[in-house]
C-alpha positions in Angstrom: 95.7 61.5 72.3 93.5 62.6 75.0 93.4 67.1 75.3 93.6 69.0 78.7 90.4 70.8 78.7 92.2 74.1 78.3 93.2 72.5 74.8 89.8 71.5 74.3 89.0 75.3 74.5 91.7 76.5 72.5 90.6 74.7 69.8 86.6 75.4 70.4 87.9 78.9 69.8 90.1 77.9 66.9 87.7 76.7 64.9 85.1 79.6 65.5 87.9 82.0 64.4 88.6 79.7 61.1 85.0 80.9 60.3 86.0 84.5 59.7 83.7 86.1 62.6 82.2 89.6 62.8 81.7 89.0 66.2 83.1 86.4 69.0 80.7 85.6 71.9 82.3 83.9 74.7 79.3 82.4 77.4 81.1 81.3 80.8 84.2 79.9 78.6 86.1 78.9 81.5 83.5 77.7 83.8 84.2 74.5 83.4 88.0 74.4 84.2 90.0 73.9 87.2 92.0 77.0 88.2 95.6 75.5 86.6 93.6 75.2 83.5 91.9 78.8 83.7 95.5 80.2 84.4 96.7 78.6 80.8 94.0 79.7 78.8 93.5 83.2 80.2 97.0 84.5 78.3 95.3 82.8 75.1 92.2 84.8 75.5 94.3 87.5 76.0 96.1 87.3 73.0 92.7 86.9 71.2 91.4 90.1 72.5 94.3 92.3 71.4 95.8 90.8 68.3 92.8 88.7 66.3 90.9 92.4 65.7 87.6 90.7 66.2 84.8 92.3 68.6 84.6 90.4 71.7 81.5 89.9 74.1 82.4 88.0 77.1 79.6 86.7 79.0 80.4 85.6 82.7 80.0 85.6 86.6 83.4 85.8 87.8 84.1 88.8 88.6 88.1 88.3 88.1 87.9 87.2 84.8 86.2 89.8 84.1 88.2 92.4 86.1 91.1 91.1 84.1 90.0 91.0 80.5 87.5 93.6 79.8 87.7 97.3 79.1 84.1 98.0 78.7 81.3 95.9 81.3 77.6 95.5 80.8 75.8 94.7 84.3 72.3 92.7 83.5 70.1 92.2 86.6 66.6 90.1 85.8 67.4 90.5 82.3 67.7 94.4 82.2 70.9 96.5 82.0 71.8 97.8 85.6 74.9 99.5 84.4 77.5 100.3 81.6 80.9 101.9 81.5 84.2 101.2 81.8 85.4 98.5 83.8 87.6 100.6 85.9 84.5 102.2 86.8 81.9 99.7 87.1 84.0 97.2 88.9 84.6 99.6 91.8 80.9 99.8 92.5 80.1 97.6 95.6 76.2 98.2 95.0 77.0 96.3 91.3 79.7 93.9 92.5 77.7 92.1 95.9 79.9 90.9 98.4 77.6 87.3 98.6 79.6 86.9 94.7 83.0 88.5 94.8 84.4 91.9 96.3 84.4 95.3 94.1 87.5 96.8 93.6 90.0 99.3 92.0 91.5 98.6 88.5 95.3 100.2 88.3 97.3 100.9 84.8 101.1 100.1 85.4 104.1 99.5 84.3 106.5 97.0 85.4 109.5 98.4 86.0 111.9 95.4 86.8 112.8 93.5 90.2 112.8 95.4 93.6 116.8 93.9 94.7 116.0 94.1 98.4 113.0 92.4 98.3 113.1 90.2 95.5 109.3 91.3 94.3 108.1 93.1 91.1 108.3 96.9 91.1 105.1 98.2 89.2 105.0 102.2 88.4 101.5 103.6 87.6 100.1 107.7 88.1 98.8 105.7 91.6 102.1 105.7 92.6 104.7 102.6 93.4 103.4 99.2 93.9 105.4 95.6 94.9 104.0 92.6 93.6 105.2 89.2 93.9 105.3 86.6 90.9 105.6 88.8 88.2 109.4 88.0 87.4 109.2 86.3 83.9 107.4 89.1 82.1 109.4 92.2 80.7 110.2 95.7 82.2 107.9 97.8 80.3 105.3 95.3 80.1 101.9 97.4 80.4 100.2 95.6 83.1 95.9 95.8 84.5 96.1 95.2 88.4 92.8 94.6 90.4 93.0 95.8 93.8 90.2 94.4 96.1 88.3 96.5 98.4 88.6 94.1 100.9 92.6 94.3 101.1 92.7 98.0 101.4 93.7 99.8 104.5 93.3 103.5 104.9 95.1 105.9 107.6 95.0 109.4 108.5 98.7 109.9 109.1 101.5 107.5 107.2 102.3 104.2 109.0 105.8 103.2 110.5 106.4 99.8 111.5 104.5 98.1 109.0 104.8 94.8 107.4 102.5 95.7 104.0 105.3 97.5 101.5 102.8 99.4 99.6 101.6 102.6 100.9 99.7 105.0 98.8 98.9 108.2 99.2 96.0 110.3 97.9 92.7 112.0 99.5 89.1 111.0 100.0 86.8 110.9 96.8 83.6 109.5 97.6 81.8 108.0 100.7 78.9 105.8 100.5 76.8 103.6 103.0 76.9 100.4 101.5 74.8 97.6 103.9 76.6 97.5 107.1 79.8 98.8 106.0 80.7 102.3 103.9 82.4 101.9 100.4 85.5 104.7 100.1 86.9 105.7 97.2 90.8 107.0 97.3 92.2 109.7 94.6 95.6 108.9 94.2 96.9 111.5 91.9 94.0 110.8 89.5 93.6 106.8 90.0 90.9 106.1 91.6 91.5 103.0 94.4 88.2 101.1 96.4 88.6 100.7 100.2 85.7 98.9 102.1 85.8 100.1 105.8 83.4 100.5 109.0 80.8 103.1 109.4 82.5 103.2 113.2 85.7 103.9 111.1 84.6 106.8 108.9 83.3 108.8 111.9 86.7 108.2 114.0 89.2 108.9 111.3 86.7 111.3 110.2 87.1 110.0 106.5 85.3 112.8 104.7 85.6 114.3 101.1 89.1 115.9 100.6 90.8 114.7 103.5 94.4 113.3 102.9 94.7 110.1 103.4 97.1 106.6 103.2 96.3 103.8 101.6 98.2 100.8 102.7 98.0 97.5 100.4 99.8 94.0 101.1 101.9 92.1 98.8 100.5 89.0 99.4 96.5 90.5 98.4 98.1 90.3 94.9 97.4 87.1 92.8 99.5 87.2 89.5 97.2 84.7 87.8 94.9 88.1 88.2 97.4 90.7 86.6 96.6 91.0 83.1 97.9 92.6 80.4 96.8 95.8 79.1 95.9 96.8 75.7 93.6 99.7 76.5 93.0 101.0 72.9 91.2 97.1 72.3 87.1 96.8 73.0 86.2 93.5 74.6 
């Protein structure tokens, strides 16, 4: 009987783990799968990291894979170490994460805290604040959830919007403001959690978006992918 090449990896890991391990080394291991086949195995690998209790180094180029599996990321660049650090950190960095490859952007802790009635989309809770998510239905209230938030997707305001469409509205002050190419990357405290915005230099100097100033940040519903919402097991290396 033929396998699915998701099965084909599950059992190209199988048999690595039947040889006792110190250390797991995963190069590119979904790189040759189609996206259906990625979103099978990536729960698997999941599972691996948090409950086989071997050391995993994951070696690969896309940057949601990584976003969702990893607590700790190396950056090589011509074969030297650019940067190291948590991934909550490093994957905010638009100057590590080029726009050419995939879009830096905020990692979130949270909590789902069960169906939103009125809108029939996931409530998540996290120090942030309140997000809604769509898709997330079949997992568990209380499930401990890693959400990646593009830089991309994020709106900021000066004053709290009315009239809006997007149901997630954050609210926080500015952080950090770097020139990054032609645009400025803007990080947003929200109560401690730290979220990536990517706006205009003609933006910053008409909202005047410096250091301290309050500020909303306004999120669609439909920028979240579920196949990207992982779940979280922060105490677990990978």
């Amino acid at each position: 009987v033929g396998l699915s090449g998701g099965e084909r990896q599950r059992v190209a890991i199988g048999r690595a783990l039947l040889a006792k391990p110190r250390l797991l080394l995963m190069d590119e291991p979904l790189a040759a799968l189609d996206e259906a086949r990625k979103a099978e195995i990536l729960p698997y690998i999941e599972r691996l990291r948090d409950e086989a209790g071997v050391p995993v180094v994951y070696v690969s180029h896309a940057v949601a894979e990584v976003a969702r599996l990893a607590t700790t990321v190396i950056v090589l660049e011509a074969g030297r170490v650019a940067a190291a650090g948590p991934a909550e950190a490093i994957l905010r960095r638009s100057d590590l994460v080029p726009v050419h490859e995939a879009e830096a952007g905020a990692l979130l802790d949270m909590v789902l805290a069960g169906a939103d009635p009125e809108t029939g989309l996931t409530r998540l809770t996290g120090t942030a604040g309140q997000l809604l998510v769509p898709g997330l239905a079949m997992r568990p209230p209380g499930t401990r959830l890693r959400v990646r938030i593009p830089a991309r997707d994020v709106l900021v305001a000066t004053e709290r919007p009315r009239g809006l469409s997007a149901r997630n509205i954050l609210s926080g002050q500015v952080a950090t403001v770097t020139p990054s190419g032609a645009d400025v990357a803007v990080e947003i405290d929200c109560n401690g959690a730290l979220v990536a915005a990517r706006v205009t230099a003609a933006a910053v100097r008409e909202l005047g978006l410096t250091p301290g100033r309050p500020v909303h940040v306004i999120i669609k519903s439909a920028t979240f992918d579920p196949s990207g919402i992982g779940t979280l097991r922060p105490t677990v290396e990978i």
